[in-house]
C-alpha positions in Angstrom: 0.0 0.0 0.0 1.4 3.4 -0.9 1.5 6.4 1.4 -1.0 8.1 -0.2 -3.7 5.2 -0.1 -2.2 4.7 3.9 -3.4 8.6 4.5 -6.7 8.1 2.6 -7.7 5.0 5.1 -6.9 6.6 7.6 -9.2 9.8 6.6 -11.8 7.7 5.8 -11.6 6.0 9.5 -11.3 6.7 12.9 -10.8 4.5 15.7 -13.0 4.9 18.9 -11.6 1.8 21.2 -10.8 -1.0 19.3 -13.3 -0.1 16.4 -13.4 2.1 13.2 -16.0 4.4 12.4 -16.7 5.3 8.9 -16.4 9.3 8.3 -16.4 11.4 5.2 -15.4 15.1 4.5 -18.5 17.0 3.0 -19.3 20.7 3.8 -16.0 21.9 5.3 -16.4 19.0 8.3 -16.4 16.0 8.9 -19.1 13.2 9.0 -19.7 10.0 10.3 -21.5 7.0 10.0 -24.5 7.0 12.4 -24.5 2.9 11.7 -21.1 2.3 12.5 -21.7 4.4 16.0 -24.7 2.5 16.7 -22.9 -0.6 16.2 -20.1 1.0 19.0 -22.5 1.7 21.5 -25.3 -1.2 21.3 -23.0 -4.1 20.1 -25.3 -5.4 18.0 -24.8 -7.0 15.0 -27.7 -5.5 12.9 -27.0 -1.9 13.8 -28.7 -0.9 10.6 -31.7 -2.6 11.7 -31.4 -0.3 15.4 -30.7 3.0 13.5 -33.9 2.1 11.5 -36.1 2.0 14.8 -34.1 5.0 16.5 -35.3 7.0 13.4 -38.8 6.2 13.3 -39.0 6.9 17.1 -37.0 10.5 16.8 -39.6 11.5 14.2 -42.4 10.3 15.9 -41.1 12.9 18.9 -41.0 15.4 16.6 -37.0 15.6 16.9 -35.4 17.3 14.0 -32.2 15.0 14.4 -33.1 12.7 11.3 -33.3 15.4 8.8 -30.0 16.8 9.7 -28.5 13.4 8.8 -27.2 13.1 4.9 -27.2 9.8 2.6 -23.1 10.3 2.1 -21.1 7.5 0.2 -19.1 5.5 2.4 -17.3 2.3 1.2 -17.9 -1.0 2.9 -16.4 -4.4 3.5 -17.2 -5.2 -0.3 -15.1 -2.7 -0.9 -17.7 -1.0 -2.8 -19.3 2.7 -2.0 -23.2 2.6 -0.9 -25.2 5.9 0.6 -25.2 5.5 4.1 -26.3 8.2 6.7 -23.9 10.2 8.4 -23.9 13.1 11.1 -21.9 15.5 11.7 -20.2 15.9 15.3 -23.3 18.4 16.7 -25.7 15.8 15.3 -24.0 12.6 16.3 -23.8 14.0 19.9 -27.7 15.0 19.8 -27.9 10.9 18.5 -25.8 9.7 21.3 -28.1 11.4 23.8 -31.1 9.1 22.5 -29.5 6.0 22.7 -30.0 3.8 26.1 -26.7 2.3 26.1 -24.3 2.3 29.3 -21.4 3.1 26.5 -23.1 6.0 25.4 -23.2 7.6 29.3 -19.6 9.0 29.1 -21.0 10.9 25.8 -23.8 12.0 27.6 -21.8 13.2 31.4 -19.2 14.9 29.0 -22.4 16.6 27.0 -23.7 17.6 30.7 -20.1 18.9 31.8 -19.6 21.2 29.0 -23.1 23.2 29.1 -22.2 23.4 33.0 -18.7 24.6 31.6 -20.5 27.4 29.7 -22.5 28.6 32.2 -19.5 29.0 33.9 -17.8 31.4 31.3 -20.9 33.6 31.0 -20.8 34.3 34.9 -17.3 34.4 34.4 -15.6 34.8 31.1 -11.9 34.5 32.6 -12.7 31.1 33.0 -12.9 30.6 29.2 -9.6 32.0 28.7 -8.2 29.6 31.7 -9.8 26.6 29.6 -8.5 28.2 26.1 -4.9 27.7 27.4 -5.2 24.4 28.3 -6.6 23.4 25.2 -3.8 25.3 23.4 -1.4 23.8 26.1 -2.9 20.0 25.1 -2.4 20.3 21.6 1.5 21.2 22.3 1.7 24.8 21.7 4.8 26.8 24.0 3.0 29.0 26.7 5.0 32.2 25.6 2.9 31.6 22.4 -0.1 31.0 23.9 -0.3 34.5 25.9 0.8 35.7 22.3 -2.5 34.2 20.8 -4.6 35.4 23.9 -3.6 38.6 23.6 -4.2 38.5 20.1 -8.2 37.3 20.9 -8.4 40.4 23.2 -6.6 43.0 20.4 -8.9 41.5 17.9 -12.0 42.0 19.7 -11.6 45.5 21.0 -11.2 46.2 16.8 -14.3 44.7 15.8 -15.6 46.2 18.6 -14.9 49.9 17.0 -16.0 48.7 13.8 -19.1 48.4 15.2 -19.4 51.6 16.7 -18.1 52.9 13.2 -21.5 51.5 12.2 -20.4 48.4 10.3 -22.0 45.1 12.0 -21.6 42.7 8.8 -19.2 39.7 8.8 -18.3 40.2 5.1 -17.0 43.5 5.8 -14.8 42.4 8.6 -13.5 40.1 6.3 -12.7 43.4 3.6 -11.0 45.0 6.5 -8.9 42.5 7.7 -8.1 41.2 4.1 -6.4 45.1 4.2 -4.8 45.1 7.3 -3.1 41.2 6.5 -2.3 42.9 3.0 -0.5 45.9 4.1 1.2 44.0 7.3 2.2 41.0 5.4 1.9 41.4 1.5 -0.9 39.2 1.6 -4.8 38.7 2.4 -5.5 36.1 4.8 -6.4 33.5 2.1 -2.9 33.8 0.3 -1.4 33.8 3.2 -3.2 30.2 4.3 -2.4 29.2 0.7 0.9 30.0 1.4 1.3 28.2 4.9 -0.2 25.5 2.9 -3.6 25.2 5.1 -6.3 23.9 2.1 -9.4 23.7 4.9 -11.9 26.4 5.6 -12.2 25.8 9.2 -8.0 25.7 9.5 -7.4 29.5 11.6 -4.4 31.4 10.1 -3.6 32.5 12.9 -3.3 28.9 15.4 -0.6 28.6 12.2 1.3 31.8 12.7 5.2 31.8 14.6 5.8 34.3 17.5 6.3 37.0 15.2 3.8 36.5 12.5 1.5 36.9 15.4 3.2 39.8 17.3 2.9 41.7 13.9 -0.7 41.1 13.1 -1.4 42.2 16.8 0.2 45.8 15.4 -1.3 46.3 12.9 -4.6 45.4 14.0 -4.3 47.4 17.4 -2.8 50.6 15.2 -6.5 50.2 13.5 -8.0 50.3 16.2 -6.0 53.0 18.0 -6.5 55.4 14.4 -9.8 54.4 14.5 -10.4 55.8 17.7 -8.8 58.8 17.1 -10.8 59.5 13.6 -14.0 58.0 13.7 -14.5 56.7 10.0 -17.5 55.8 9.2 -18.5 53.5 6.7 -16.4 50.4 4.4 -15.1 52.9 2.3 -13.4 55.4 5.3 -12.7 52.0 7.2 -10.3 50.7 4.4 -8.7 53.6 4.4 -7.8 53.5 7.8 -7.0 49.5 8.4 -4.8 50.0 5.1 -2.8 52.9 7.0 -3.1 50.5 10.4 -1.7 47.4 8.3 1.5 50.2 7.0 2.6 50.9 10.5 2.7 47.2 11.2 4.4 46.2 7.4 7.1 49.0 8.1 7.9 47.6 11.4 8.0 44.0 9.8 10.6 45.2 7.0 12.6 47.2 9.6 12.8 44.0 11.5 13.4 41.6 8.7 16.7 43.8 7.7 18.1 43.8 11.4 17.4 39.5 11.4 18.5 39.2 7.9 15.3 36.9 7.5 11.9 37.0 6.5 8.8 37.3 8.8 6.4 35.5 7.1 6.8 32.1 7.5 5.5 28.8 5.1 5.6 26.8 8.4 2.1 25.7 10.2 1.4 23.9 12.8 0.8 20.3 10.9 4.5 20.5 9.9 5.8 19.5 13.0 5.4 15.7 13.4 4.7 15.7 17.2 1.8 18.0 16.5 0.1 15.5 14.0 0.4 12.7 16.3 -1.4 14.9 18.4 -3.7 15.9 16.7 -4.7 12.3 15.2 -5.0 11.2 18.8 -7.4 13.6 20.0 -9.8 13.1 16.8 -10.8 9.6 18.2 -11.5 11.2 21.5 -13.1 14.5 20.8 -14.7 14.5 17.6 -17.1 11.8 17.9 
């Protein structure tokens, strides 16, 4: 078997104990066999035959579960590739919840944990950034970068924040803005620049890619928006764009300034997936978490 058909097994599967669950990537995410689930939590050889019942009792309820479940092609033992419905993680958790199995009560206390986890945060949002660290921390990330990162959440917020005082409250627009921001700090929007790390997914963030520096200078330039901002009140794209542009300069300048003293480049090709620790990581915590 080749490398490349080794990494397509293994994205078409994922191991929860000893077995393998059937998944597929459609819509950004990824989606797994309801079936093969079934078959982890009931043991029972005709799983089909359980998710059959387990439908026809949901819609009876009234639940709304069943018709966010998609026919997908998966291939079977044959070999061959038959539709087969599949959830996506929100949905396959919602499924979990309905089924009266003793394996499917550590899905259900971890469900229970996290809403309690949220009500937490609301009271008391320094909790979420507590948890955000450790999650950073889990996946292997140095904690000099994570406060980086943080700080960068916090800097980013307070900007969007004065965009919406400047009247602008639409996500597309955010995205105009920060497309001239990235370009003036870096040389490139924040979709060349993924292209360029060589991150392909939708739901990959630049910025969980970014080195020390790549993130210390998009904090600039961002916080130099904001700070002009401030000071000038734009109103409108048009008057925005103006002023991220300018925000983005201060932040490119510094970066060129910089790059002459190291005798290097900035902007870095490297993400996160490169380093081989970080997939094995990564890999391990998909047949914990994202089932």
């Amino acid at each position: 078997m080749t490398n490349k058909q080794e990494m397509d097994k293994e994205n078409k599967i994922v191991v929860f104990g000893d077995k393998n669950i059937r998944r597929t990537w459609y819509k950004d995410e990824w989606w797994f066999s309801v079936v093969d689930v079934c078959f982890v939590l009931i043991e029972s050889v005709d799983s089909g035959a359980y998710w059959r019942k387990l439908k026809q009792r949901l819609k009876k309820e009234g639940s709304e579960i069943v018709t966010n479940c998609h026919g997908l092609k998966l291939e079977a033992q044959d070999g061959k590739k038959y539709a087969t419905d599949c959830a996506n993680t929100e949905t396959m958790f919602r499924i979990i919840q309905s089924v009266p199995s003793k394996k499917a009560e550590p899905f259900k206390n971890w469900l229970a944990k996290v809403g309690y986890e949220r009500v937490q945060e609301i009271e008391n949002p320094e909790l979420a950034q507590e948890r955000m660290k450790q999650i950073y921390e889990q996946k292997g990330y140095s904690k000099d970068w994570i406060d980086k990162r943080l700080r960068g959440i916090a800097i980013r917020q307070n900007l969007t924040d004065e965009w919406k005082e400047s009247g602008l409250t639409n996500s597309k627009d955010y995205s105009i803005l920060t497309a001239e921001i990235s370009k003036a700090t870096f040389g490139m929007t924040p979709s060349e620049y993924k292209a360029h790390k060589g991150l392909t997914k939708k739901n990959e963030n630049l910025r969980d890619h970014m080195t020390d520096l790549e993130l210390i200078f998009n904090m600039l330039g961002e916080k130099m928006t904001t700070e002009i901002s401030k000071k000038e009140k734009p109103k409108g794209l048009v008057e925005n764009k103006q002023v991220a542009k300018r925000g983005g300069n201060v932040a490119g300048n510094a970066r060129k300034d910089a790059e002459k003293e190291l005798g290097h480049g900035i902007v870095s090709d490297e993400n996160y997936l490169d380093n081989p620790e970080n997939q094995i990581k990564i890999s391990s915590n998909e047949a914990k978490n994202e089932i």
